[in-house]
Backbone as CSV, one residue per row, in Angstrom:
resi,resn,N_x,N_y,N_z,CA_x,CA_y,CA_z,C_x,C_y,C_z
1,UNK,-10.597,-11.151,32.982,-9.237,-11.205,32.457,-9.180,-10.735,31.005
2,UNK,-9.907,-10.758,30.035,-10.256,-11.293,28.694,-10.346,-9.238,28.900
3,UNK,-11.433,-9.042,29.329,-11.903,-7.521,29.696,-10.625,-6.339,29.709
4,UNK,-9.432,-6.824,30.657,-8.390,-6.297,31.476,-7.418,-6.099,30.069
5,UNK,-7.410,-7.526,29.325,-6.039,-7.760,28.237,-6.896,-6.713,26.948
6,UNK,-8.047,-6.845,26.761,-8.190,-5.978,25.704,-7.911,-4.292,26.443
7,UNK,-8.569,-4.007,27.304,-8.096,-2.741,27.751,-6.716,-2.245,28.051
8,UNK,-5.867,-3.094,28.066,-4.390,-2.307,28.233,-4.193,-2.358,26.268
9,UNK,-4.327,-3.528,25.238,-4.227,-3.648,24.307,-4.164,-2.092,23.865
10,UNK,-5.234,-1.855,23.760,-5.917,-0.294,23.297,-4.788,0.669,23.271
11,UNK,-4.145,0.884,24.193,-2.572,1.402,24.804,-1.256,0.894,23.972
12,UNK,-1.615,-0.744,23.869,-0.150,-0.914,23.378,-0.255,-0.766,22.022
13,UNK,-1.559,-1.042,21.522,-1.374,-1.085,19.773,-0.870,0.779,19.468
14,UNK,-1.092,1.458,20.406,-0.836,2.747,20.067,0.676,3.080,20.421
15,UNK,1.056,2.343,21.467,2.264,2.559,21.480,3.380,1.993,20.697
16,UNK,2.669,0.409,19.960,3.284,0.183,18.555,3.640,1.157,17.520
17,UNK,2.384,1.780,17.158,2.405,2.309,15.993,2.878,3.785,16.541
18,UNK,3.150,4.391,17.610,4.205,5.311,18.084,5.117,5.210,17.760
19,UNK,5.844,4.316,18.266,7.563,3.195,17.963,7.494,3.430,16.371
20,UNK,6.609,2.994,15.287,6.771,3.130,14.116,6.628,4.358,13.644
21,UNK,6.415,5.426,14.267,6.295,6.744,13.809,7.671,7.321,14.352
22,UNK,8.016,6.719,15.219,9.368,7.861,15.875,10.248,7.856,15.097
23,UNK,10.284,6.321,14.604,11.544,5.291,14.082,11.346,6.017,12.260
24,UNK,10.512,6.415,11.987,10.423,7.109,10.735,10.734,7.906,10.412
25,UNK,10.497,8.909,11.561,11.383,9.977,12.094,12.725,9.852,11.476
26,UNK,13.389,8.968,12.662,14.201,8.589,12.546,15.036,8.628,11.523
27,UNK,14.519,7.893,10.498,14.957,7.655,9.017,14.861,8.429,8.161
28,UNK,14.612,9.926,8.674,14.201,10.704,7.856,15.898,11.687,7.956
29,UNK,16.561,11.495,8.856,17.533,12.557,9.246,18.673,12.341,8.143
30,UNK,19.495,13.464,8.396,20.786,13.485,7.058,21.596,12.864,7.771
31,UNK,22.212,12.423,7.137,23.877,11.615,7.477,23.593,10.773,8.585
32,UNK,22.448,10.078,8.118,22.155,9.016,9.211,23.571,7.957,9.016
33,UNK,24.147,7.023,10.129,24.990,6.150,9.731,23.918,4.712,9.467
34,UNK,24.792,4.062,8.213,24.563,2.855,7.526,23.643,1.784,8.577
35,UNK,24.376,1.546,9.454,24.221,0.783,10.770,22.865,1.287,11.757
36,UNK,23.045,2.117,11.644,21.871,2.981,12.482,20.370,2.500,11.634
37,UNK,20.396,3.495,10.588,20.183,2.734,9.304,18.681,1.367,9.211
38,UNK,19.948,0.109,9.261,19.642,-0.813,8.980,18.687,-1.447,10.509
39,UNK,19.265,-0.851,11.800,18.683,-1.244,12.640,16.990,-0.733,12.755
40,UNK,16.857,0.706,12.330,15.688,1.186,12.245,14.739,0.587,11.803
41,UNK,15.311,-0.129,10.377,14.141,-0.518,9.276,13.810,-1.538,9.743
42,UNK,15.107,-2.607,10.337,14.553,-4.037,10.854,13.294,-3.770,12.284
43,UNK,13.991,-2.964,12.974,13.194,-2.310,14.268,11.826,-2.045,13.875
44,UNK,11.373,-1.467,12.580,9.849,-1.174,12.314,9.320,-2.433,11.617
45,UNK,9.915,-3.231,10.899,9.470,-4.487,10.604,9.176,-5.398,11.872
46,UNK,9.973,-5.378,12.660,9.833,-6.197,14.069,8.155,-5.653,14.743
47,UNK,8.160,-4.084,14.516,7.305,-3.329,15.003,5.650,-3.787,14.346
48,UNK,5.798,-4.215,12.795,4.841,-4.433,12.451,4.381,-5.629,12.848
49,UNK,5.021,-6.976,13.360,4.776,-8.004,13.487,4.200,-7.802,15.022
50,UNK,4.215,-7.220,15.419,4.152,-6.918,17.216,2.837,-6.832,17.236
51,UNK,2.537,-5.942,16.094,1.238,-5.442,16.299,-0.160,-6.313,15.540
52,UNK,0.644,-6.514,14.664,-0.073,-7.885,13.822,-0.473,-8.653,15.124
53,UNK,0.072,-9.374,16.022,0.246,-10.624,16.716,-0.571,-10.012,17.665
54,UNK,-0.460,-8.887,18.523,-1.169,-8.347,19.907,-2.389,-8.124,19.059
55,UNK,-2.804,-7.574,17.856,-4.376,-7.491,17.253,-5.130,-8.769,17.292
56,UNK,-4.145,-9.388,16.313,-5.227,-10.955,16.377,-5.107,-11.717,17.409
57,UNK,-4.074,-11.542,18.761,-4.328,-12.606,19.765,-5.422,-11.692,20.833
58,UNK,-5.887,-10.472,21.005,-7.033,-9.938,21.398,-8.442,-10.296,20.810
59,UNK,-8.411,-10.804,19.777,-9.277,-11.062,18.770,-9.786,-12.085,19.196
60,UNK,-9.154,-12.907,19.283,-9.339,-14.549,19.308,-10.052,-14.689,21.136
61,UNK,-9.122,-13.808,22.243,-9.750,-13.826,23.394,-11.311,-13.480,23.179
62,UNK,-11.226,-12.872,22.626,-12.521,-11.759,22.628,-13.934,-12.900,21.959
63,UNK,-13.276,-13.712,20.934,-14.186,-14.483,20.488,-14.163,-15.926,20.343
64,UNK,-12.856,-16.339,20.944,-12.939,-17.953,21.191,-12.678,-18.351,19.795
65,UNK,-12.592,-17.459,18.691,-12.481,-18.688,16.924,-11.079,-18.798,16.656
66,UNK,-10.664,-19.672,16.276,-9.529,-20.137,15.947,-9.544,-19.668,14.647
67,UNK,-10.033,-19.211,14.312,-9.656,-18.572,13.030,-8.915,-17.070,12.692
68,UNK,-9.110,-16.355,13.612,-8.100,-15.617,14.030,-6.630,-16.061,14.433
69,UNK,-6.661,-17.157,15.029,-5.153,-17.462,15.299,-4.453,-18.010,14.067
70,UNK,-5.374,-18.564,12.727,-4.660,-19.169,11.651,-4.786,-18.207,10.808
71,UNK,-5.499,-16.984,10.788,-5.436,-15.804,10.181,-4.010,-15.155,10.469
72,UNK,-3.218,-15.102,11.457,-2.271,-14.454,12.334,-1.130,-15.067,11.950
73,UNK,-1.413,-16.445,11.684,-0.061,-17.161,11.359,-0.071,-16.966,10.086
74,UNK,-0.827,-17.167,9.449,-1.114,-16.699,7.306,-0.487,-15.273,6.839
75,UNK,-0.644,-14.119,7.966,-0.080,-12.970,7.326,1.282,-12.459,8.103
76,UNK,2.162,-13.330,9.215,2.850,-13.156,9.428,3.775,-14.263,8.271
77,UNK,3.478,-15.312,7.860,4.202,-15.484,6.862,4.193,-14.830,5.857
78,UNK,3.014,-14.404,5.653,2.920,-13.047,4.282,4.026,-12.129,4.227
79,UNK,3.743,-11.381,5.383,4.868,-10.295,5.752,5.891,-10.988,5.893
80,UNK,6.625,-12.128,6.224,8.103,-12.453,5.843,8.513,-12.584,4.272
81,UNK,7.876,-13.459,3.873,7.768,-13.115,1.907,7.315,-11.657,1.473
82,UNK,6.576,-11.209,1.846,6.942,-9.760,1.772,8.152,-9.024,1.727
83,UNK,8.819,-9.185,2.747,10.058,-8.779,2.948,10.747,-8.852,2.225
84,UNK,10.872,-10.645,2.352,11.918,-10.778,1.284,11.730,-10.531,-0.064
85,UNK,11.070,-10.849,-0.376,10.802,-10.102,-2.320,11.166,-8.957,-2.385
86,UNK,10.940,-8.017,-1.751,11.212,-6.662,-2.093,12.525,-6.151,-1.562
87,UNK,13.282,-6.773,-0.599,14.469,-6.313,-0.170,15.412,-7.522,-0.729
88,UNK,15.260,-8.486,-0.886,16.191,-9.222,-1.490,16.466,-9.759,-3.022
89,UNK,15.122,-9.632,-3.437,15.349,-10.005,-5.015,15.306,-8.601,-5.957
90,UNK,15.351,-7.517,-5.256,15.023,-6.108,-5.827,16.071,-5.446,-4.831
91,UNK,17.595,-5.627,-5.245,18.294,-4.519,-3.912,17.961,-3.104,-4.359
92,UNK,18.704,-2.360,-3.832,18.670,-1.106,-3.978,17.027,-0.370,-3.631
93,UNK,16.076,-1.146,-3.499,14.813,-0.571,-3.407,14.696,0.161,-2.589
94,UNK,13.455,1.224,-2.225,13.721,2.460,-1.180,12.921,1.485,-0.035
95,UNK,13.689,0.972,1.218,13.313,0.269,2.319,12.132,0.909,3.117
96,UNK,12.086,1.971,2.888,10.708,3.329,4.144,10.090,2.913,3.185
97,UNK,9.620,2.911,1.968,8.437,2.697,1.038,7.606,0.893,1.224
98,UNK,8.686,-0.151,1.702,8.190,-1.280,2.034,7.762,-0.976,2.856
99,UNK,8.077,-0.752,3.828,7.672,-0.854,5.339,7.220,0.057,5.746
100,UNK,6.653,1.412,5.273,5.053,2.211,4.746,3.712,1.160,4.396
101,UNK,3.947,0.188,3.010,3.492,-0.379,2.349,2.687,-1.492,3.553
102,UNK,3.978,-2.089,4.275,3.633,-3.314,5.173,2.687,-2.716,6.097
103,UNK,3.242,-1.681,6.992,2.275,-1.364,7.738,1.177,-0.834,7.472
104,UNK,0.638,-0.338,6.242,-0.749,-0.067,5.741,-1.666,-1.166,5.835
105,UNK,-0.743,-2.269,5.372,-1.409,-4.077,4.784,-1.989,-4.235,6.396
106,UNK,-1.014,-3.917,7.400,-1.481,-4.492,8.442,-2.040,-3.903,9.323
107,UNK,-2.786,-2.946,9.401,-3.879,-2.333,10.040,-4.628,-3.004,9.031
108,UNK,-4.976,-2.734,7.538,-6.095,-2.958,7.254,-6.542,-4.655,6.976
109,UNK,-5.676,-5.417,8.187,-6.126,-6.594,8.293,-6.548,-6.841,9.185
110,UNK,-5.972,-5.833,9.917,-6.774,-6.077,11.860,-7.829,-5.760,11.493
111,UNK,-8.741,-4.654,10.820,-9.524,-4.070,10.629,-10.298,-4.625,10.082
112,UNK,-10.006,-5.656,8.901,-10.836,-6.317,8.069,-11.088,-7.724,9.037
113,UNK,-10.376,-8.150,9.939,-10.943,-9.077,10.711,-11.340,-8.831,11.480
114,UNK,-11.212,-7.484,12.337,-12.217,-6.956,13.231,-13.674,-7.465,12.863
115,UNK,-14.066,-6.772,11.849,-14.991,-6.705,10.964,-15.926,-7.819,10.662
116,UNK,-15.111,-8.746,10.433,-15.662,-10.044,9.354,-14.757,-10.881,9.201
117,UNK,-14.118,-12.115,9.680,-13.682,-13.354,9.292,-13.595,-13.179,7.748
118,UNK,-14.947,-13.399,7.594,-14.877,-13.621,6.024,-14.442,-12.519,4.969
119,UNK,-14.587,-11.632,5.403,-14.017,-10.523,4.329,-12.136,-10.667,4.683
120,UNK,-11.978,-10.704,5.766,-10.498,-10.747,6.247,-10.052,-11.841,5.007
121,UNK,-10.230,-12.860,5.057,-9.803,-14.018,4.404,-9.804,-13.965,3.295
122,UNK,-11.348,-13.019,2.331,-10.853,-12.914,1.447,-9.996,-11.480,1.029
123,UNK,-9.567,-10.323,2.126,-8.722,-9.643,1.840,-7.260,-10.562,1.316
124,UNK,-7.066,-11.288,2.420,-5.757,-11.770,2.730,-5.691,-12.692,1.240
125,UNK,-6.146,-13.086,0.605,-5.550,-13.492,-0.457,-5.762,-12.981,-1.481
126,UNK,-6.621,-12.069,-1.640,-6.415,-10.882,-2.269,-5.125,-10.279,-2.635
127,UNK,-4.615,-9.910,-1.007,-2.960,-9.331,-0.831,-2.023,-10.419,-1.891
128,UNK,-2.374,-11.661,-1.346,-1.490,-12.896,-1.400,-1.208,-12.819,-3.450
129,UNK,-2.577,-12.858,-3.741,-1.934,-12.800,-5.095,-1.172,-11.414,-5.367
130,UNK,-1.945,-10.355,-5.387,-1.654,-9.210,-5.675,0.269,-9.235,-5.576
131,UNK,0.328,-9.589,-3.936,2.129,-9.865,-4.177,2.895,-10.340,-4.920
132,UNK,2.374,-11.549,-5.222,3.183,-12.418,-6.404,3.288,-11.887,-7.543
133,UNK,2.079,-10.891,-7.859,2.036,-10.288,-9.068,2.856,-9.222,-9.438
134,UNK,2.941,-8.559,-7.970,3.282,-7.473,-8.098,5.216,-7.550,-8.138
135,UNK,5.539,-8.577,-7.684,6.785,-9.081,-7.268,7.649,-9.220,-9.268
136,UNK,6.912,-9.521,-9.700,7.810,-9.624,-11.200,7.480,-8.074,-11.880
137,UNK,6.357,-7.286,-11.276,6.023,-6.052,-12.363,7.351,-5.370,-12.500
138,UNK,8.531,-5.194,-11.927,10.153,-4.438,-12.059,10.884,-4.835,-12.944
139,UNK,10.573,-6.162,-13.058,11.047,-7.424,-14.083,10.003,-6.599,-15.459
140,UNK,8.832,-6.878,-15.851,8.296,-6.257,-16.701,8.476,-4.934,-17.300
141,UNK,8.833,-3.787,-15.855,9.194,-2.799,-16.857,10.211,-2.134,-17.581
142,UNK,11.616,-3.415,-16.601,12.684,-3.143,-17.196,12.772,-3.863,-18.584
143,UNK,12.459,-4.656,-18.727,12.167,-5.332,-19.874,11.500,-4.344,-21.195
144,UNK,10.936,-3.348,-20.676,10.266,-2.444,-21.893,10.864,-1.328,-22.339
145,UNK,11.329,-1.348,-23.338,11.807,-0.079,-23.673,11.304,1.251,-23.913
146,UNK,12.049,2.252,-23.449,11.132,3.628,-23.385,9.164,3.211,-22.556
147,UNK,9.487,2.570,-21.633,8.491,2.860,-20.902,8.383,4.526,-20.122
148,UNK,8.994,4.895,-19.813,9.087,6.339,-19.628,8.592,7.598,-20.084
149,UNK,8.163,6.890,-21.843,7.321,7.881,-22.899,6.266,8.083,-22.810
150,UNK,5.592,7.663,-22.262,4.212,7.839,-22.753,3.729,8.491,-21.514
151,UNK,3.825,9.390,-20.751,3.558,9.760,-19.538,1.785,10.594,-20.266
152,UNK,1.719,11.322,-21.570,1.156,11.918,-22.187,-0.606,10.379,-22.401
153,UNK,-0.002,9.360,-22.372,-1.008,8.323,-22.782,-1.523,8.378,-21.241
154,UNK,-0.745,8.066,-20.068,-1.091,7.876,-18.629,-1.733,8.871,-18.352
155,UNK,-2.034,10.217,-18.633,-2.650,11.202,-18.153,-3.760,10.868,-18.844
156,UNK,-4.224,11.063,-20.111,-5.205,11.139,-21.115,-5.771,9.933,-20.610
157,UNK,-5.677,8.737,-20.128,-6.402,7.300,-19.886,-7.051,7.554,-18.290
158,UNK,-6.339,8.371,-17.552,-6.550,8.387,-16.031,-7.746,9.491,-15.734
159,UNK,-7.544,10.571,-16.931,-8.777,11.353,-16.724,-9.718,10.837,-17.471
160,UNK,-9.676,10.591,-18.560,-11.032,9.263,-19.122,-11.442,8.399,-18.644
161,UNK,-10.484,7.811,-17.614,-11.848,6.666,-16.807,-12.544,7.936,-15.763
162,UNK,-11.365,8.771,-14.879,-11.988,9.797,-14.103,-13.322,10.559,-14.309
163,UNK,-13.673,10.576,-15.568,-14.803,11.442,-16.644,-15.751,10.107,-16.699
164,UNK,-15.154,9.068,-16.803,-16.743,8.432,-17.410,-17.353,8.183,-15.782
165,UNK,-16.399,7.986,-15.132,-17.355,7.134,-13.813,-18.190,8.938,-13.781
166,UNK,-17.872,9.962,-13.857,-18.425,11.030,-12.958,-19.859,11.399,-14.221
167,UNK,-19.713,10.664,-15.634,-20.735,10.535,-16.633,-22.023,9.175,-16.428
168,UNK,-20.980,8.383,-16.115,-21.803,7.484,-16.296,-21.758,6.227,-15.362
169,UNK,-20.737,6.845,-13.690,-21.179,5.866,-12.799,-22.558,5.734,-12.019
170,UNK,-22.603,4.687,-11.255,-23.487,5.015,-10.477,-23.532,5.138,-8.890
171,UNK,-24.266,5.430,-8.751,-24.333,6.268,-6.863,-24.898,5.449,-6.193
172,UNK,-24.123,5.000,-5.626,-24.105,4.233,-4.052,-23.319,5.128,-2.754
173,UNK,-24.477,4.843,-1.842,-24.018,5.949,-0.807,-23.982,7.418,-0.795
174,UNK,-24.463,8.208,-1.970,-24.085,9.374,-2.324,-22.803,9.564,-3.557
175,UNK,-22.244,8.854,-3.373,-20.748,8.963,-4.049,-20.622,8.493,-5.665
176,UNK,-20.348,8.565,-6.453,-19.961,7.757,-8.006,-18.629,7.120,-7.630
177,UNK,-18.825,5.918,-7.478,-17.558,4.739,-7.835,-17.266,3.977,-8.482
178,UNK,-19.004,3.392,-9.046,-18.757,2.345,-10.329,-19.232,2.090,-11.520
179,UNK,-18.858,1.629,-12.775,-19.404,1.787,-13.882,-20.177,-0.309,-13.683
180,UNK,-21.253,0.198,-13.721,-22.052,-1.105,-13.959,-22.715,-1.755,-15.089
181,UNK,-22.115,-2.913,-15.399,-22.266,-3.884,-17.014,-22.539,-5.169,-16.626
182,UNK,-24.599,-5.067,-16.540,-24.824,-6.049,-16.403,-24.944,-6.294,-14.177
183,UNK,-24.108,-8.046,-14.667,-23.569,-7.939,-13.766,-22.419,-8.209,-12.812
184,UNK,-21.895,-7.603,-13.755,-20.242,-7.107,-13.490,-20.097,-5.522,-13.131
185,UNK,-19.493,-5.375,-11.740,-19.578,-3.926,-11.585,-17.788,-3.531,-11.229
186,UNK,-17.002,-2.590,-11.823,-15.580,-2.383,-11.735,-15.416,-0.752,-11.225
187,UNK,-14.776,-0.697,-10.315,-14.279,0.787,-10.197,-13.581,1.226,-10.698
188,UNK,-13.348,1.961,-11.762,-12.039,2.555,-12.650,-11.122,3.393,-12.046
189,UNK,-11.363,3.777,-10.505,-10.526,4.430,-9.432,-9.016,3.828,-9.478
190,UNK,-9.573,2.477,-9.335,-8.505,1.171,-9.042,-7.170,1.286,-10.167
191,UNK,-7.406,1.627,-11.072,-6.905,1.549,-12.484,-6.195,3.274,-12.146
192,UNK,-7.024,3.947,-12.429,-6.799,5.375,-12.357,-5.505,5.267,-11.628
193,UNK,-5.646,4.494,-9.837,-4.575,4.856,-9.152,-2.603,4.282,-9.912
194,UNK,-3.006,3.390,-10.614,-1.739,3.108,-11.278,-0.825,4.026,-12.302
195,UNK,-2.135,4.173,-13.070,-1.861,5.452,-14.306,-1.321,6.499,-13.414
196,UNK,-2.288,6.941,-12.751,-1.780,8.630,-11.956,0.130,8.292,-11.453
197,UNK,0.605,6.908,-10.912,1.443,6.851,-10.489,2.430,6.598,-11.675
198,UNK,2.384,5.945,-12.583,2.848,5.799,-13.671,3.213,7.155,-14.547
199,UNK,2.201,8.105,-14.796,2.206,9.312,-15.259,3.428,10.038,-14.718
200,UNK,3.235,10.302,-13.333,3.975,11.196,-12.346,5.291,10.666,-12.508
201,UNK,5.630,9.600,-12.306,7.116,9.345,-12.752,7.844,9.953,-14.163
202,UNK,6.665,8.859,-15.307,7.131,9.234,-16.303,7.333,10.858,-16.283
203,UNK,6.385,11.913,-16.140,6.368,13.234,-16.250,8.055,13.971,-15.627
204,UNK,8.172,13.150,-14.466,9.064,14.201,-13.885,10.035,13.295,-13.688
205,UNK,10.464,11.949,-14.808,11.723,11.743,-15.586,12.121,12.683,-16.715
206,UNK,11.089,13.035,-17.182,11.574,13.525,-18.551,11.442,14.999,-18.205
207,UNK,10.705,15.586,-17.175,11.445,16.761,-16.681,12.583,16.754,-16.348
208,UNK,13.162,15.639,-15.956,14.823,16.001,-15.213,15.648,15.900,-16.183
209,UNK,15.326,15.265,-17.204,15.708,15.214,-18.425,15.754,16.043,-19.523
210,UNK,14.892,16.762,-19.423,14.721,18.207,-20.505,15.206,19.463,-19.947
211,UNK,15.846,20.179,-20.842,16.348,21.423,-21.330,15.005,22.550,-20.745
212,UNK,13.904,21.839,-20.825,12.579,22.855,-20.691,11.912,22.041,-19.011
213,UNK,12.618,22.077,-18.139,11.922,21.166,-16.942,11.076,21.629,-16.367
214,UNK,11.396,23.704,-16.553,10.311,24.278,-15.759,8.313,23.957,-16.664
215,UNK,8.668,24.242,-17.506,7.553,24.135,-18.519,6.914,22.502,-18.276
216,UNK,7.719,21.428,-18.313,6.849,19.971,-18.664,6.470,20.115,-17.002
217,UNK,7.685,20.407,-15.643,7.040,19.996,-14.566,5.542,20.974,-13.771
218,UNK,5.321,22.511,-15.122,4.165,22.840,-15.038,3.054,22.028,-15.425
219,UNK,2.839,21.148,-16.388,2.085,20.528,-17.147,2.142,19.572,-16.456
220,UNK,2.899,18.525,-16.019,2.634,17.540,-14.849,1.716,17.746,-13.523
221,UNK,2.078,19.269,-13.234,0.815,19.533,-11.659,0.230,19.851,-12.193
222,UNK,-0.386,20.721,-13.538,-1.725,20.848,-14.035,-2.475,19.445,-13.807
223,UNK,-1.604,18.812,-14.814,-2.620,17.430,-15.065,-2.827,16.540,-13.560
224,UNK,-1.794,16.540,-13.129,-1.946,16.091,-11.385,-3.095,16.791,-10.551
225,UNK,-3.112,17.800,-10.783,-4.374,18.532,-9.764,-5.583,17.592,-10.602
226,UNK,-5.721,18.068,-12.065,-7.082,17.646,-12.539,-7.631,16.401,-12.332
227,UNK,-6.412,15.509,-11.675,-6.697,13.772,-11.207,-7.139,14.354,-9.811
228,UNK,-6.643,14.859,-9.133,-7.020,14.812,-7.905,-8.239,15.784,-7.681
């Protein structure tokens, strides 16, 4: 039985994340109506929970631990506070960018409990703070004035950590990822990825903003390629 439910699984988790690809589609068209809309986004949120729930209740057949089933209940409340933070205490936010966001979180939890109990668990509160944190950063940057300026500091900081790890990380696996002190080891990738996003805004605000847009939004993909 146990054999039968994971083998159709295989099928439905794909036909989940189908449903969430069509429905994106979807949301992608002009003069979509309001209503239409709103049903989509709830429809792929519904979609993510589907799949959340059919991952970890295969899981749990498969291995008898109840820890999968209190794993399942932990990030489906996640993903409801999820929700709500970002669609209700932040209106106007772009709704496809949450629920991009959500469904990333939730593959890479099936995945991380595939994996390991224990890494799952400590992903999941990993997420858990990271949200809370991340839930006032809109609050923080409206609060700052001319945050928008310094797009010139975000580039110059993102290729300087980019330069030292490729100076002076070290190689695990083949690859340079981390600068090691001691023993404390940090990836400056992690960091990098904020700046690069931070940059790119700032850059191509103040392109839309300048008299000279062709010129700064050249200098923005220069410096954008050289991150990537």
């Amino acid at each position: 039985m146990v054999s039968i439910v994971t083998t159709i699984s295989r099928f439905t988790l794909l036909i989940w994340a189908g449903i969430y690809m069509l429905d994106s589609f979807g949301l992608m068209k002009r003069n979509i109506r309001p209503r239409r809309e709103n049903y989509l986004y709830y429809k792929q949120r519904i979609t993510i929970l589907i799949f959340m729930i059919n991952a970890g209740f295969v899981l749990f057949l498969n291995t008898q631990d109840i820890t999968y089933l209190i794993l399942m209940v932990c990030e489906f409340a996640f993903f409801q506070v999820l929700f709500f933070i970002y669609t209700k205490l932040y209106r106007g936010i772009e709704r496809t960018l949450v629920n991009h966001m959500a469904f990333l979180l939730c593959v890479g939890f099936v995945i991380q409990s595939r994996l390991s109990t224990k890494t799952a668990i400590r992903q999941f509160i990993i997420a858990s703070v990271s949200l809370v944190i991340t839930a006032f950063i809109p609050l923080v940057i409206r609060s700052i004035d001319d945050f928008s300026r310094f797009e010139l500091l975000y580039g110059v900081l993102g290729i300087g950590l980019l330069a030292s790890v490729f100076v002076l990380g070290s190689t695990e696996y083949g690859a340079k990822l981390s600068l090691n002190f001691g023993v404390v080891s940090i990836q400056p990738t992690e960091f990098v990825k904020l700046l690069f996003v931070l940059f790119l805004a700032s850059g191509l605000y103040e392109a839309s903003q300048s008299n000279d847009s062709e010129r700064i939004f050249r200098i923005v993909l220069i410096v954008a390629l050289i991150h990537i």
